[in-house]
C-alpha positions in Angstrom: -115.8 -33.6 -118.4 -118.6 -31.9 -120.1 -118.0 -28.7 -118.3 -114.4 -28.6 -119.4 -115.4 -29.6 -122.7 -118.0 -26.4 -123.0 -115.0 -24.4 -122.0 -113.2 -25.3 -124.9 -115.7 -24.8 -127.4 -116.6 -21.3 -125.6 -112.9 -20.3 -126.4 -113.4 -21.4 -129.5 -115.8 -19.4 -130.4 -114.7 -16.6 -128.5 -111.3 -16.7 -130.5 -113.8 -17.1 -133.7 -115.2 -13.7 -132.7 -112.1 -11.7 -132.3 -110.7 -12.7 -135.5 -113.8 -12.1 -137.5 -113.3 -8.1 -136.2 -109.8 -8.1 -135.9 -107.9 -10.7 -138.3 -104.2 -9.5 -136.7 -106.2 -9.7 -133.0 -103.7 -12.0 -131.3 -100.8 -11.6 -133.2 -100.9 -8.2 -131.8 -101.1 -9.2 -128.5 -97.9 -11.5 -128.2 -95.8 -9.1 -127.7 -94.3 -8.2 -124.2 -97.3 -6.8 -122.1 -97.4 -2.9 -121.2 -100.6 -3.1 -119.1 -101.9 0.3 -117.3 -103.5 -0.8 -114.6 -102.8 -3.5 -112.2 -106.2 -5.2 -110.6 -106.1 -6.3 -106.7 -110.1 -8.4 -106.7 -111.6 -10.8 -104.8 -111.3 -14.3 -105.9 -115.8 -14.5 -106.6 -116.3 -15.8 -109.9 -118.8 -13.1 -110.4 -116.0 -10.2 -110.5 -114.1 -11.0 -114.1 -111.7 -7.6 -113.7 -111.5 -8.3 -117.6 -115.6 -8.1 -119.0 -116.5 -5.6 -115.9 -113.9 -3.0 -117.0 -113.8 -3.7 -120.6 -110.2 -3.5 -120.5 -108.5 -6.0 -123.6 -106.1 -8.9 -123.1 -102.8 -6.8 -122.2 -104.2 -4.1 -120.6 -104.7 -5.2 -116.9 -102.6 -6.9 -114.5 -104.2 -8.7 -112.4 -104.1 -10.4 -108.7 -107.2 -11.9 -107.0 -107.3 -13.3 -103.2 -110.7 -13.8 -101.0 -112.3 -10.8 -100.5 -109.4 -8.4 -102.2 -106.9 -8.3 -98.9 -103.6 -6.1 -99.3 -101.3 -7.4 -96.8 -97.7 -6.2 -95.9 -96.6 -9.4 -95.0 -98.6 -11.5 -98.3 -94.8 -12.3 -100.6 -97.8 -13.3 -103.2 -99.6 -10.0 -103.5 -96.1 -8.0 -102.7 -94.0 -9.8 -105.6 -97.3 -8.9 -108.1 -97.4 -5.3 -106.9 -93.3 -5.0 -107.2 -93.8 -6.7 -110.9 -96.4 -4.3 -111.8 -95.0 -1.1 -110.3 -91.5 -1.8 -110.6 -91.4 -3.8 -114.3 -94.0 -3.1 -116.0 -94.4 0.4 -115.4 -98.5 0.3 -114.2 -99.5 4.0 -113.0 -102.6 2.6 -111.9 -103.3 0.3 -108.9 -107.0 -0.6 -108.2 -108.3 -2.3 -105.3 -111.6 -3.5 -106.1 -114.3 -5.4 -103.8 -117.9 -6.1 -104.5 -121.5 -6.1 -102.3 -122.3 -9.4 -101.5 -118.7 -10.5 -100.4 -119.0 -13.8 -98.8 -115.3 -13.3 -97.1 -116.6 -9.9 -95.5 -119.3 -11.3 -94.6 -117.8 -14.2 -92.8 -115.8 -12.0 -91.2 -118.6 -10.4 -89.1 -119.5 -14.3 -87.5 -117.9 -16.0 -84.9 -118.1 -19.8 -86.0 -114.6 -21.4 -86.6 -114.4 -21.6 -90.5 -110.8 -22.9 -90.5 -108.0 -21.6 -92.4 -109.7 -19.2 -93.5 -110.0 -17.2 -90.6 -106.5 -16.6 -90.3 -107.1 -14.6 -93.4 -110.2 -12.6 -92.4 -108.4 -11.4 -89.6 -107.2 -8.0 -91.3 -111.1 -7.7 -91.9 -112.1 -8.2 -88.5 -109.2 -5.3 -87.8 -111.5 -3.5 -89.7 -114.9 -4.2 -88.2 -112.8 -3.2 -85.1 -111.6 0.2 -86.5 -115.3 1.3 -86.8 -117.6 -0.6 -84.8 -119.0 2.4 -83.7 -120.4 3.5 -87.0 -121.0 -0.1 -87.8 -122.9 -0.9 -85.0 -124.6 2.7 -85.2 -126.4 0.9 -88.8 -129.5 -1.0 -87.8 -129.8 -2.8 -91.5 -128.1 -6.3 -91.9 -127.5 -5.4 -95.4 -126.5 -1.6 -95.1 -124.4 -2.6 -92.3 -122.4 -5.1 -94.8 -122.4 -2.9 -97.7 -120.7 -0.3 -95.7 -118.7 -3.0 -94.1 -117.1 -3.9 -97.5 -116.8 0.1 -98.4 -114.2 0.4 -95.2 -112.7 -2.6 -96.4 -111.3 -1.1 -99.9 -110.6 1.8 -98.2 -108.4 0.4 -96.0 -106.5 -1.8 -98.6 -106.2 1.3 -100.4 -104.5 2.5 -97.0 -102.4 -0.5 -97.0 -101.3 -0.2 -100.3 -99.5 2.9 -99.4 -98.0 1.2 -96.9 -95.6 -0.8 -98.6 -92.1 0.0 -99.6 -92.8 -0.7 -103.3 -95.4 2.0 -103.3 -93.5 4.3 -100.9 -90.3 3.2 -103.4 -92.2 4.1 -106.3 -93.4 7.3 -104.6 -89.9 8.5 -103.1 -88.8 8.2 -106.8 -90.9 10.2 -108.7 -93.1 7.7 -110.5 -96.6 8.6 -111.4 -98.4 5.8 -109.8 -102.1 6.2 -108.5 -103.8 4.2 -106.3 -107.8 3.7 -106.7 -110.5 2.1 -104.2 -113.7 1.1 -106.2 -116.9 -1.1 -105.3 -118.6 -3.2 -108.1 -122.4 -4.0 -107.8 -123.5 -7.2 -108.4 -126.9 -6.4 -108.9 -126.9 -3.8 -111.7 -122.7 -4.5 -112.9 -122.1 -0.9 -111.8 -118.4 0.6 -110.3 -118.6 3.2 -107.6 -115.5 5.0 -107.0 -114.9 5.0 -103.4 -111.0 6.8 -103.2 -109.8 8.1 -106.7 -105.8 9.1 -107.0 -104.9 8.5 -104.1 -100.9 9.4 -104.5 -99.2 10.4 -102.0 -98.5 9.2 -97.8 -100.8 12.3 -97.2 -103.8 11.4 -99.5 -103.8 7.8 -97.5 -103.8 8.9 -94.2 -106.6 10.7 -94.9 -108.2 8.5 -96.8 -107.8 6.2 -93.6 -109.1 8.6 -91.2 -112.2 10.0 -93.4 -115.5 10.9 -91.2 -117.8 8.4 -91.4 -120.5 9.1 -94.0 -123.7 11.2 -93.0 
């Protein structure tokens, strides 16, 4: 209980801080939502798409899953993307991983992890993809950080994929897709695939050279 109780008072004082700056802070955001951006992160505590951005309450839609997976077939992740793109008018949809991904990092074992594993499998397709330049990388560490790179890249891929982009595309909507990295260790963002909006930009997006 104590933990949920220093929850409490942290909101407290964080709504205690907001006022103090803004008076009319909440008030002003109870109105319907017009976000810009909608957020597709990994589930890691350590990656609050909120504080890393700076972005305010309104401002970012977001949907989290282990180790930020886009998949065709996920009605979860498909009915937040339709929402976003289709509703709320986003023109900006970021897929953002993070170094030190357990989930991509599990993916490159073998030991039976459970259910789990069904969902790693689109990151073993990925491993797959590029084992040559994988295996080509004698680090443990650069091997993973690179590892998790390909992985944005080819959500970013499979964002473009679906009809609601392809939809929102076809149409004439502005909508951007973005692949971008956050580091743990210093709370950078590296942009790995910036405006990404068209079929063209993703195809080669998904069949970049391997970096030098």
């Amino acid at each position: 209980m104590d933990q949920i109780k220093r929850l409490f008072e942290n909101n407290r004082r964080w709504v205690a801080t907001m006022t103090q700056t803004d008076s009319d802070f909440f008030r002003k955001r109870a109105v319907p939502a017009e976000p810009h951006f909608l957020f597709i992160g990994c589930s890691d505590s350590r990656v609050p798409a909120d504080s890393l951005t700076g972005a305010l309450p309104g401002e970012m839609f977001v949907h989290r899953n282990i180790a930020n997976q886009v998949f065709t077939s996920d009605l979860n992740m498909l009915s937040v993307l339709q929402y976003a793109v289709e509703v709320l008018k986003v023109g900006n949809v970021i897929v953002c991983g993070h170094y030190g991904c357990a989930g991509v990092q599990a993916a490159f074992g073998t030991a039976p992890l459970g259910l789990v594993d069904n969902w790693l499998g689109n990151i073993r397709n990925v491993i797959r993809l590029h084992r040559t330049e994988l295996d080509a990388i004698a680090d443990h560490d650069a091997r993973l950080h690179r590892l998790i790179d390909l992985n944005v890249r080819e959500q970013v891929y499979n964002l473009a994929q679906t009809p609601v982009v392809q939809k929102a595309w076809q149409s004439g909507q502005k909508l951007l897709l973005h692949g971008l990295v956050y580091e743990l260790q210093d709370g950078l963002l590296k942009d790995l695939a910036l405006g990404v909006d068209s079929p063209e930009k993703a195809e080669a997006l998904a069949h970049a050279a391997p970096r030098s």
